[in-house]
TORTI-234724 format. One record per residue (C-alpha): residue number from 1; residue in three letters; z negated, y, x. Coordinates in nm, 2 decimals, always signed. Each point is the difference from the previous one (the first is absolute). Layout:
SITE pos code      w      v      u
SITE NUM  ala      Z      Y      X
...
// end
This chain:
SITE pos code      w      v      u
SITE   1  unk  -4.25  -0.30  -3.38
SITE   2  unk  +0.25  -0.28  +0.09
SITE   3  unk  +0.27  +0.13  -0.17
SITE   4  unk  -0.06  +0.32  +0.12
SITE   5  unk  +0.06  -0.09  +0.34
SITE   6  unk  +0.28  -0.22  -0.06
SITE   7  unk  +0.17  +0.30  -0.16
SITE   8  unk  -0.13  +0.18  +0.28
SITE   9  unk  +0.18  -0.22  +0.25
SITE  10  unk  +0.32  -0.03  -0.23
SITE  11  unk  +0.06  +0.38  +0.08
SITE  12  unk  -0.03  +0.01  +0.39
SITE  13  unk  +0.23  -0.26  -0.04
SITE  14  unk  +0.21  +0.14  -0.15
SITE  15  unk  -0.04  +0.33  +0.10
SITE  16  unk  +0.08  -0.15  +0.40
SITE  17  unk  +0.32  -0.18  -0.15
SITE  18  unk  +0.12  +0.33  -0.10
SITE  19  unk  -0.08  +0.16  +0.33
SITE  20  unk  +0.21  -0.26  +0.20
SITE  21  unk  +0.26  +0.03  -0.26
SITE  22  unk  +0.03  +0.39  +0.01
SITE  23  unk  -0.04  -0.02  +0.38
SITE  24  unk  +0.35  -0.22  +0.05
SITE  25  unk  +0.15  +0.24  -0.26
SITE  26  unk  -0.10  +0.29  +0.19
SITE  27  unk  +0.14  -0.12  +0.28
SITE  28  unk  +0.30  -0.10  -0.17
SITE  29  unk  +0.04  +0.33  -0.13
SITE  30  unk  +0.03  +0.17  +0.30
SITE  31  unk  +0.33  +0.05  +0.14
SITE  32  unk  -0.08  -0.10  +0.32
SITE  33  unk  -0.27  -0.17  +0.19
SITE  34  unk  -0.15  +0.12  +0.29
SITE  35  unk  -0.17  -0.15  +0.27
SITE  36  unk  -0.34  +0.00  -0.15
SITE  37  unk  +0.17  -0.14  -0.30
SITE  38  unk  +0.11  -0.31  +0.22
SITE  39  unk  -0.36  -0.02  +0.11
SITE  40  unk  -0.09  -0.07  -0.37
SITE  41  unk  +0.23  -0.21  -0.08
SITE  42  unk  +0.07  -0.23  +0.32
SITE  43  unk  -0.43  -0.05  -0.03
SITE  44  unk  +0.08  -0.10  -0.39
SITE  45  unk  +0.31  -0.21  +0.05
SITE  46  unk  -0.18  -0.19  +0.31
SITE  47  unk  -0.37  -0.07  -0.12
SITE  48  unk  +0.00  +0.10  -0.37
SITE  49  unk  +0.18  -0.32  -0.11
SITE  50  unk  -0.14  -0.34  -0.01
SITE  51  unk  +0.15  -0.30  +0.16
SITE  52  unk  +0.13  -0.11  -0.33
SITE  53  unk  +0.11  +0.31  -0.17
SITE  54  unk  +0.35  +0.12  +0.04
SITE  55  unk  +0.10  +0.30  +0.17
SITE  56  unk  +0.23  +0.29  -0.09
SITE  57  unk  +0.32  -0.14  -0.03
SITE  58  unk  +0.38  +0.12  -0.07
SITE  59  unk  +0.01  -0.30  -0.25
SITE  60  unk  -0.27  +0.15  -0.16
SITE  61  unk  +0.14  +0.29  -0.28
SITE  62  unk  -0.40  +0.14  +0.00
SITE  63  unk  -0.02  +0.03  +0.35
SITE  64  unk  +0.32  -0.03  +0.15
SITE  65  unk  -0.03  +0.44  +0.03
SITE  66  unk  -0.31  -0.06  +0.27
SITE  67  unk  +0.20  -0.18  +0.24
SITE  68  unk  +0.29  +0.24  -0.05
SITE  69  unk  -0.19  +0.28  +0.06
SITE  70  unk  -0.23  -0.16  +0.36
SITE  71  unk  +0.38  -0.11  +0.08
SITE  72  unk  +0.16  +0.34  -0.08
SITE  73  unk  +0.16  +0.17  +0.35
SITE  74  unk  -0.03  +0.34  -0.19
SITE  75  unk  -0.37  -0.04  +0.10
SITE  76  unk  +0.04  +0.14  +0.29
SITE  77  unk  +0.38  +0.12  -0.01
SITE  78  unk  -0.17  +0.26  -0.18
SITE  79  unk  -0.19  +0.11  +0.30
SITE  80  unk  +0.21  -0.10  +0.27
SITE  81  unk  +0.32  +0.17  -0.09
SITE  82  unk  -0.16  +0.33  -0.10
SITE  83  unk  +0.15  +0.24  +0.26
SITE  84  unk  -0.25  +0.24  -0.09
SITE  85  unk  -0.29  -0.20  +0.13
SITE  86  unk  -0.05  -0.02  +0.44
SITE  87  unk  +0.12  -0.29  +0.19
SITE  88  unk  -0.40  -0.07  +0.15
SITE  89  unk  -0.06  -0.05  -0.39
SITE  90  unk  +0.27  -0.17  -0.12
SITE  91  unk  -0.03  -0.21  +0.29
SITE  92  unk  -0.39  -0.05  -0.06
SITE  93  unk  +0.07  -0.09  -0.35
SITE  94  unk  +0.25  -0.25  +0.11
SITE  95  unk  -0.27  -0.16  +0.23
SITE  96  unk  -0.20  -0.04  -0.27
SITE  97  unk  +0.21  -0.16  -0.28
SITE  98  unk  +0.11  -0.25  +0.32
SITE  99  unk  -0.36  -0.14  +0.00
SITE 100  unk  -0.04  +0.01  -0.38
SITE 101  unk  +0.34  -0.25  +0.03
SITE 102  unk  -0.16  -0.20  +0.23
SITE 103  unk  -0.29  -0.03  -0.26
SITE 104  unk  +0.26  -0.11  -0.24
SITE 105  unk  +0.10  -0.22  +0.12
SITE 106  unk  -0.22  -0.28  -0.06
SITE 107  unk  +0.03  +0.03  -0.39
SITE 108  unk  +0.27  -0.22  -0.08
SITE 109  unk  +0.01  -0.26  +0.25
SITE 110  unk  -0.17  -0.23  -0.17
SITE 111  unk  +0.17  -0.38  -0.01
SITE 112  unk  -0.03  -0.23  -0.35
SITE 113  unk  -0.06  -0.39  +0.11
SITE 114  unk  +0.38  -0.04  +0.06
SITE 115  unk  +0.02  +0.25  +0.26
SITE 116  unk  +0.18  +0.21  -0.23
SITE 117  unk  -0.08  +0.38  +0.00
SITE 118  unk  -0.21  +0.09  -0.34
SITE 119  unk  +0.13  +0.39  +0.04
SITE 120  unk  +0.31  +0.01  +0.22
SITE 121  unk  +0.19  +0.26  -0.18
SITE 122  unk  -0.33  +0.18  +0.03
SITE 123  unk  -0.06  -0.05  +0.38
SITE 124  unk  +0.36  +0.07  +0.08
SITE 125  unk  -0.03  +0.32  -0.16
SITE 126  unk  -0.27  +0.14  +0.23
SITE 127  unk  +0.18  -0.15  +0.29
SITE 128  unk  +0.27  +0.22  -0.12
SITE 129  unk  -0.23  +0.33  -0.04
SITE 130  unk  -0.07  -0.07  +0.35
SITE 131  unk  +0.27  -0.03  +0.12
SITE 132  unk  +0.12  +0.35  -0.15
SITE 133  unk  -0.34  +0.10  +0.11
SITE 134  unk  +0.04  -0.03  +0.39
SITE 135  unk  +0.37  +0.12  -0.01
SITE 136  unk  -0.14  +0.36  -0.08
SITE 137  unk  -0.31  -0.07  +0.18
SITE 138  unk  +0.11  -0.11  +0.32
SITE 139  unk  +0.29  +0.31  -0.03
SITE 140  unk  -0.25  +0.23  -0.03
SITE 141  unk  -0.24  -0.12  +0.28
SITE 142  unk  +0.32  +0.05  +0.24
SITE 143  unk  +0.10  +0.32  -0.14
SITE 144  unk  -0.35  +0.14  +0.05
SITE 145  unk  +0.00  -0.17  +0.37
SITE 146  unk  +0.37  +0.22  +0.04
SITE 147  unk  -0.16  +0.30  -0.19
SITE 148  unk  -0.31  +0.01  +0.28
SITE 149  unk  +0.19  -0.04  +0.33
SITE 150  unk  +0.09  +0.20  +0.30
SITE 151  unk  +0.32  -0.18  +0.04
SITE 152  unk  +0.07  -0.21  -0.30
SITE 153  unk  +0.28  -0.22  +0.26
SITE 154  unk  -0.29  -0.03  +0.25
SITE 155  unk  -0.02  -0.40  +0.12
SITE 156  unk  -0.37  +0.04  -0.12
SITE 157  unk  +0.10  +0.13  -0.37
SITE 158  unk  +0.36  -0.27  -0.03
SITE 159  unk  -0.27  -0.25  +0.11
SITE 160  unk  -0.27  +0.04  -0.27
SITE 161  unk  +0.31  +0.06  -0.27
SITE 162  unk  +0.19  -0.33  +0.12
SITE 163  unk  -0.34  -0.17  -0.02
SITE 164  unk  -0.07  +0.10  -0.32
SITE 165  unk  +0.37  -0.12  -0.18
SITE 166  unk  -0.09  -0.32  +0.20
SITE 167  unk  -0.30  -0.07  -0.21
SITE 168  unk  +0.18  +0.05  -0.32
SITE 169  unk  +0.27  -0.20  +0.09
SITE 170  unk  -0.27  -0.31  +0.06
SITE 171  unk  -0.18  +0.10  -0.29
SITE 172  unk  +0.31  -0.02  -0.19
SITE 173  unk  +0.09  -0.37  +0.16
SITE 174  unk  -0.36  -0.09  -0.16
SITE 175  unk  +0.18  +0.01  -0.34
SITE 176  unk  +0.25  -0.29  +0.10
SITE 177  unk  -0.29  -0.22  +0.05
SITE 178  unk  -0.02  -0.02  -0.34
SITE 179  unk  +0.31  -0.23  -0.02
SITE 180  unk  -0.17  -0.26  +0.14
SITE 181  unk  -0.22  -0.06  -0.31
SITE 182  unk  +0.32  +0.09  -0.25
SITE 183  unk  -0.10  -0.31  -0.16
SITE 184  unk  -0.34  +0.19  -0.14
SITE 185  unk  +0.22  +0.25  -0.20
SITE 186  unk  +0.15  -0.03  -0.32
SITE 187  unk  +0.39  +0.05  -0.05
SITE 188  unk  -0.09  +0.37  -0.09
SITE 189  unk  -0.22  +0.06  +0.28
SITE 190  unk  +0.29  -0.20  +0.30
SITE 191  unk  +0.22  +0.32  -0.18
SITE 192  unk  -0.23  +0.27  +0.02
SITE 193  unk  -0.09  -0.11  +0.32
SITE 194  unk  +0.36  +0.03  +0.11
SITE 195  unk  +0.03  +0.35  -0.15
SITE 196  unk  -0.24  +0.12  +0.22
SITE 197  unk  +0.20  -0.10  +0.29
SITE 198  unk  +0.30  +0.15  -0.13
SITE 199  unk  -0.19  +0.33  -0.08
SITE 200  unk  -0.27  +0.07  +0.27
SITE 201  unk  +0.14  -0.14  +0.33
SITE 202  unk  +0.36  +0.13  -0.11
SITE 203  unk  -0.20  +0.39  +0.03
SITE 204  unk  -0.16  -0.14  +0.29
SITE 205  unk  +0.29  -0.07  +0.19
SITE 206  unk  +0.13  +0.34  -0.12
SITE 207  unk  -0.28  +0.23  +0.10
SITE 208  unk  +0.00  -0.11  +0.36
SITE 209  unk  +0.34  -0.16  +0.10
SITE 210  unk  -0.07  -0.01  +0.38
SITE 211  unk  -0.31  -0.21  -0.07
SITE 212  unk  +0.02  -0.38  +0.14
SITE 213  unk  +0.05  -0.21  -0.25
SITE 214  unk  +0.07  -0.35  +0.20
SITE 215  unk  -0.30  -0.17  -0.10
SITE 216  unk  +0.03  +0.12  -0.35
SITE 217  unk  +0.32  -0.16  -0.02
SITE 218  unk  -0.09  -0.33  +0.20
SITE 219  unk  -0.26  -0.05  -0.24
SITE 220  unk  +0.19  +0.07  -0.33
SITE 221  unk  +0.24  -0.27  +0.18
SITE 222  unk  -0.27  -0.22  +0.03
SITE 223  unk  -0.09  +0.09  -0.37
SITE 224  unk  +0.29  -0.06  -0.12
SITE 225  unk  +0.04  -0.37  +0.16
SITE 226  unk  -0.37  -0.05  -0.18
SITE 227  unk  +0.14  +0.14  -0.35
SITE 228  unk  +0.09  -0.23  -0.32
SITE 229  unk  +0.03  +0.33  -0.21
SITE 230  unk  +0.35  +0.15  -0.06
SITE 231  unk  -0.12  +0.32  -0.07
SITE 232  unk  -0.24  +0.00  +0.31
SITE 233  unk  +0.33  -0.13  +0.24
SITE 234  unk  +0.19  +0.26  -0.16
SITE 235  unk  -0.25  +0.30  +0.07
SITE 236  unk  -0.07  -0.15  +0.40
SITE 237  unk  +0.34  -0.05  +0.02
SITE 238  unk  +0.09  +0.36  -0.08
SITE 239  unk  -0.27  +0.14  +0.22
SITE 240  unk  +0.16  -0.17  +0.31
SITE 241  unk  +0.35  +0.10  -0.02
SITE 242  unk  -0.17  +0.36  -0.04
SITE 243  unk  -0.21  -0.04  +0.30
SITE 244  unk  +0.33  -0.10  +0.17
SITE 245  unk  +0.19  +0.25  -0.13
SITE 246  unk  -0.22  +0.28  +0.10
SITE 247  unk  -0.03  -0.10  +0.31
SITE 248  unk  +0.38  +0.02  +0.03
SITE 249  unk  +0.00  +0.34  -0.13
SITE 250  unk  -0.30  +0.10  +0.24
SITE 251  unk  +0.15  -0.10  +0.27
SITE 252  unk  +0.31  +0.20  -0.06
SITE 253  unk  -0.19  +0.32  +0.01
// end
């Protein structure tokens, strides 16, 4: 009767091993995840790992593909850029991927008893996803507050749009912070972390040229005095003289 139930117990088991396996490669399979997707996976990532166990890592070859694929911008590219889909949705949808990023967030942060980040290739990369998130997000939110208005270049309508790009612009600045704890990242992660100002605030500065950028640049300057990495100097450096130099070109208009 013992061994019956130990053989019993050996096939739930295993049985529940093979669920959670099939599970990840079903979402894995799927070429993209949606938002209840995210629900899944943000709960697993967040509460399904002990303190002690590792989580999904790029380092990792067997499961470097989950944090590609809760990092991949297709995600919601997919729905965003779909010109057959309504703005209200698209813009919906956008809403809602925001808050799933701000669940996200809290993955990766976690600090080894040097202070040193244990995942900061891994953090950076959903700093980066939302960062590509709120560009379209925040776009769309203004488009739809154009698309709905008597008089789109009503002071009421230029207000809500100006206060809007404001808020990305700080939320943006948020990402500098993280200069002041370079010393947390590894060599790879001061490099990737640079890349994502060359990248993001570059398309920033690009989608809305007659934004003010003065305290974005007064605190890259004061990022840049705080900096021992090259790569970081280089990356703040270049943002400043763009900020400069679009503001030249703005003004010329």
């Amino acid at each position: 009767m013992t061994k019956i139930r130990f053989i019993f117990i050996l096939l739930i088991s295993i049985l529940f091993t093979n669920c959670k396996t099939d599970e990840r490669e079903f979402l894995l399979g799927k070429r993209y995840w949606d938002l209840n997707d995210y629900d899944k996976v943000i709960l697993e990532l967040k509460y399904g790992y002990k303190d002690d166990e590792k989580l999904p890592s790029f380092n990792n070859p067997q499961t470097r593909a989950i944090v590609e694929k809760l990092t991949d911008q297709q995600n919601f590219n997919v729905v965003l850029n779909d010109n057959e889909l309504g703005l209200k949705h698209k813009n919906n949808v956008a809403e809602k991927f925001f808050e799933q990023w701000q669940d996200m967030n809290g993955i990766y942060d976690a600090l080894d008893r040097k202070d040193n980040y244990l995942y900061d290739e891994e953090m950076l990369a959903v700093w980066h996803f939302g960062l590509g998130l709120q560009l379209k997000y925040f776009k769309l939110g203004n488009d739809n507050i154009l698309k709905d208005a008597d008089d789109p270049n009503s002071k009421r309508v230029l207000y809500h749009f100006n206060s809007n790009v404001k808020t990305l612009v700080k939320n943006f600045q948020i990402y500098l912070d993280e200069v002041n704890k370079e010393n947390a990242y590894s060599q790879q992660g001061k490099i990737h972390f640079a890349r994502g100002i060359d990248k993001y605030f570059t398309e920033l500065i690009a989608i809305y040229p007659k934004a003010d950028y003065s305290a974005m640049k007064k605190k890259a300057e004061l990022m840049l005095n705080k900096s021992n990495s090259e790569e970081i100097k280089a990356s703040l450096n270049t943002l400043i003289e763009l900020i400069a130099s679009n503001k030249a070109k703005v003004s010329k208009e």
